[in-house]
C-alpha positions as CSV (number, residue, x, y, z in Angstrom):
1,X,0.0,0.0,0.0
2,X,1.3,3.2,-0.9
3,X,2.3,5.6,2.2
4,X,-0.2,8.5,1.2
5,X,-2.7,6.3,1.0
6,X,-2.4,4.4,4.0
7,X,-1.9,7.6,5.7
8,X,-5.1,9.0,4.3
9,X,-7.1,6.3,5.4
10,X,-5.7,6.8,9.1
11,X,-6.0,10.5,9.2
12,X,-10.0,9.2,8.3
13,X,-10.1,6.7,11.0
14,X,-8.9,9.0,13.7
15,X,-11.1,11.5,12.7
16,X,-13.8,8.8,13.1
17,X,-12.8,7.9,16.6
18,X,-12.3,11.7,17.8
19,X,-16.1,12.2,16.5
20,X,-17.2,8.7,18.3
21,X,-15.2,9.4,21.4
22,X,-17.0,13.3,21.7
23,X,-20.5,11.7,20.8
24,X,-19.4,9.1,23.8
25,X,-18.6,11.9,26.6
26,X,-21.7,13.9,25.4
27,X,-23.9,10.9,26.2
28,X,-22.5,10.9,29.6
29,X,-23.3,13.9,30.3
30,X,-26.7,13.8,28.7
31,X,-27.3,10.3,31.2
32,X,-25.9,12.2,34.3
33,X,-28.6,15.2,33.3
34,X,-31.1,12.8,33.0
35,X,-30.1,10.6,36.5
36,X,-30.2,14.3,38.3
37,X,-33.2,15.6,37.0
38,X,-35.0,12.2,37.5
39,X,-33.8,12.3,41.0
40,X,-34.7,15.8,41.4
41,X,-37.9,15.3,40.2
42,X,-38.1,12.2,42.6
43,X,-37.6,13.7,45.5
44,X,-39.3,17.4,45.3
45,X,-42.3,16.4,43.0
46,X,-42.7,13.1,43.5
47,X,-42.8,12.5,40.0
48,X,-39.6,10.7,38.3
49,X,-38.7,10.8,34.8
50,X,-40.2,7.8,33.0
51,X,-38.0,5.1,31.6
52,X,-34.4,6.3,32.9
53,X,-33.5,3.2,33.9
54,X,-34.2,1.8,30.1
55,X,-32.8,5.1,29.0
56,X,-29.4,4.4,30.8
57,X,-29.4,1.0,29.6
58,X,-29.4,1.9,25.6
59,X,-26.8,4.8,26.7
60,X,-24.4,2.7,28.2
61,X,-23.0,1.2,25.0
62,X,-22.5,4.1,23.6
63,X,-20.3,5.1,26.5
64,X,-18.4,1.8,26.4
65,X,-17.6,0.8,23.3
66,X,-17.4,3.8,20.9
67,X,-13.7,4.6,22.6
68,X,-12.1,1.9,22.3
69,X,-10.3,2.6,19.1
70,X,-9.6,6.2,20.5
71,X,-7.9,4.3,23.8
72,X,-5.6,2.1,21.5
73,X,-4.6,4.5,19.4
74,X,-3.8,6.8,21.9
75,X,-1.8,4.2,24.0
76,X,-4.2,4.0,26.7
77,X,-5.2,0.8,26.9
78,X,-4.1,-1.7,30.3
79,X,-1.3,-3.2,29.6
80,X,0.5,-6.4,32.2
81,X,4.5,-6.0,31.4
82,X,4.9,-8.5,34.0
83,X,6.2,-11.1,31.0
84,X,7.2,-8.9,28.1
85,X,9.6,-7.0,30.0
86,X,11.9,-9.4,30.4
87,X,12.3,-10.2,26.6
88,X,14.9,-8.5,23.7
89,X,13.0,-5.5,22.2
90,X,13.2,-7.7,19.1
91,X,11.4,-10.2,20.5
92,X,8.9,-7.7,22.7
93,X,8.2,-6.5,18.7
94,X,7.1,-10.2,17.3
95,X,5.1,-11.0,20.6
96,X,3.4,-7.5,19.9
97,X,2.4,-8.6,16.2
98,X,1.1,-11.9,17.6
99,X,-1.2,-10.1,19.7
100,X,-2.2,-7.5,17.7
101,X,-3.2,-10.0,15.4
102,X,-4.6,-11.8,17.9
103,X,-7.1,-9.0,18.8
104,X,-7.8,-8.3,15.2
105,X,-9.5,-11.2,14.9
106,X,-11.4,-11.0,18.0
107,X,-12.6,-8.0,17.3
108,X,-13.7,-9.0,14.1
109,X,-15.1,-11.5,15.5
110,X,-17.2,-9.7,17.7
111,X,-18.0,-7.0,15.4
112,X,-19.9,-9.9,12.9
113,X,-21.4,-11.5,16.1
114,X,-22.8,-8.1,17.5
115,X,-23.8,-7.0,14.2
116,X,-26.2,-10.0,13.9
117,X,-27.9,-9.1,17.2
118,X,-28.3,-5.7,16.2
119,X,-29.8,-6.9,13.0
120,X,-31.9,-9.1,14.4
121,X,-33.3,-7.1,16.8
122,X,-33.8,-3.9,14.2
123,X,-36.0,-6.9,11.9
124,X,-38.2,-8.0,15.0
125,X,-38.6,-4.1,16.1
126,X,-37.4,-5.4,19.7
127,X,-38.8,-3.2,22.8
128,X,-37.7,-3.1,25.6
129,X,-40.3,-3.6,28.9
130,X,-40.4,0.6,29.9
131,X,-42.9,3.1,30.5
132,X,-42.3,4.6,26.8
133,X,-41.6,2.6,23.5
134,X,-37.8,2.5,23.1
135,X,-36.7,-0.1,21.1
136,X,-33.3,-2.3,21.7
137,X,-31.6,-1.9,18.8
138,X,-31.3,1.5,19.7
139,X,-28.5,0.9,22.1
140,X,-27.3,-2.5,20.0
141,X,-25.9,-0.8,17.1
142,X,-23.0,0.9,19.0
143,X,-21.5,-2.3,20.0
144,X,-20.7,-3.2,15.9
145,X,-20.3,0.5,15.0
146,X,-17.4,0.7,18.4
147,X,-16.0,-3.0,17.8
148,X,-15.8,-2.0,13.8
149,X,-13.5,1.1,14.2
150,X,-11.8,-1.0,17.0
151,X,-11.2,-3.9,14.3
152,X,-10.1,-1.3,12.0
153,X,-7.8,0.7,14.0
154,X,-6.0,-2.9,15.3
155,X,-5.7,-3.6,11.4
156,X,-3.8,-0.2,10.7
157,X,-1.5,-0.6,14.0
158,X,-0.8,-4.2,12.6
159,X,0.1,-2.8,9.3
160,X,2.3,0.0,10.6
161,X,4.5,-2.3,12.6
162,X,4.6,-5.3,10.1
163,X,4.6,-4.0,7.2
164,X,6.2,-0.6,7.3
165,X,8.4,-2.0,10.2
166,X,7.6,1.0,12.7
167,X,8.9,-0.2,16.3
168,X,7.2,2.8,17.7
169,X,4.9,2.5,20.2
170,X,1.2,3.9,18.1
């Protein structure tokens, strides 16, 4: 793959994960709105928002997988160096490609997997039990849409270091 290309498509994938990582922290805040003001409400009016509960439910997805790609990317990610450490860099370098590659395929895994959840639920127009009509695969589509950039962004990390032969840290 040529280098401007391949350096295109990552300056597009990180602009993907910076808008999926803001759209993340702004559902937090909206769900932490929503908690206070149905606790508010709760307590001084005796009248609770209806269906935070469900509400929180079909947020919390959104919140945990959408930055994920961001995390690797960025380094962030919990890492044991219990083992590695006390290998050659050269050798730290190979057991990084094994599991990088490793994790590709899990995540590719589990982007099909949740994809066909989310599908099946968007065919079936799945509800969930609440006080309003909010359907499931409301909250099941960020699981594909999170693991899929994850999947992606593992894929370009696996490149860089393979192919291009980057020992950098990305």
């Amino acid at each position: 793959m040529d280098g401007a290309v391949f350096q295109k498509i990552k300056a597009m994938e990180r602009r993907l994960e910076i808008t999926l990582t803001a759209f993340s922290w702004m559902v937090t805040v909206f769900l932490t709105l929503m908690i206070v003001v149905d606790v508010l409400g709760r307590f001084f009016l005796n009248r609770p928002l209806p269906a935070t509960w469900e509400l929180g439910e079909i947020c919390m997805p959104y919140i945990v997988f959408f930055p994920f790609a961001y995390a690797l990317t960025r380094d962030n990610h919990v890492r044991v160096y219990l083992v590695k450490n006390r290998f050659s860099p050269r050798v730290q370098d190979r057991m990084k490609i094994v599991t990088d590659l490793i994790s590709l395929a899990m995540c590719a895994l589990l982007t099909y997997v949740s994809w066909g959840r989310f599908w099946y639920s968007y065919t079936i127009e799945e509800e969930m039990m609440a006080a309003v009509k909010i359907l499931w695969w409301w909250g099941r589509i960020a699981m594909p849409i999170g693991m899929g950039l994850f999947t992606i962004a593992f894929f370009l990390q696996l490149f860089q270091r393979a192919v291009a032969g980057e020992r950098k840290e990305i």
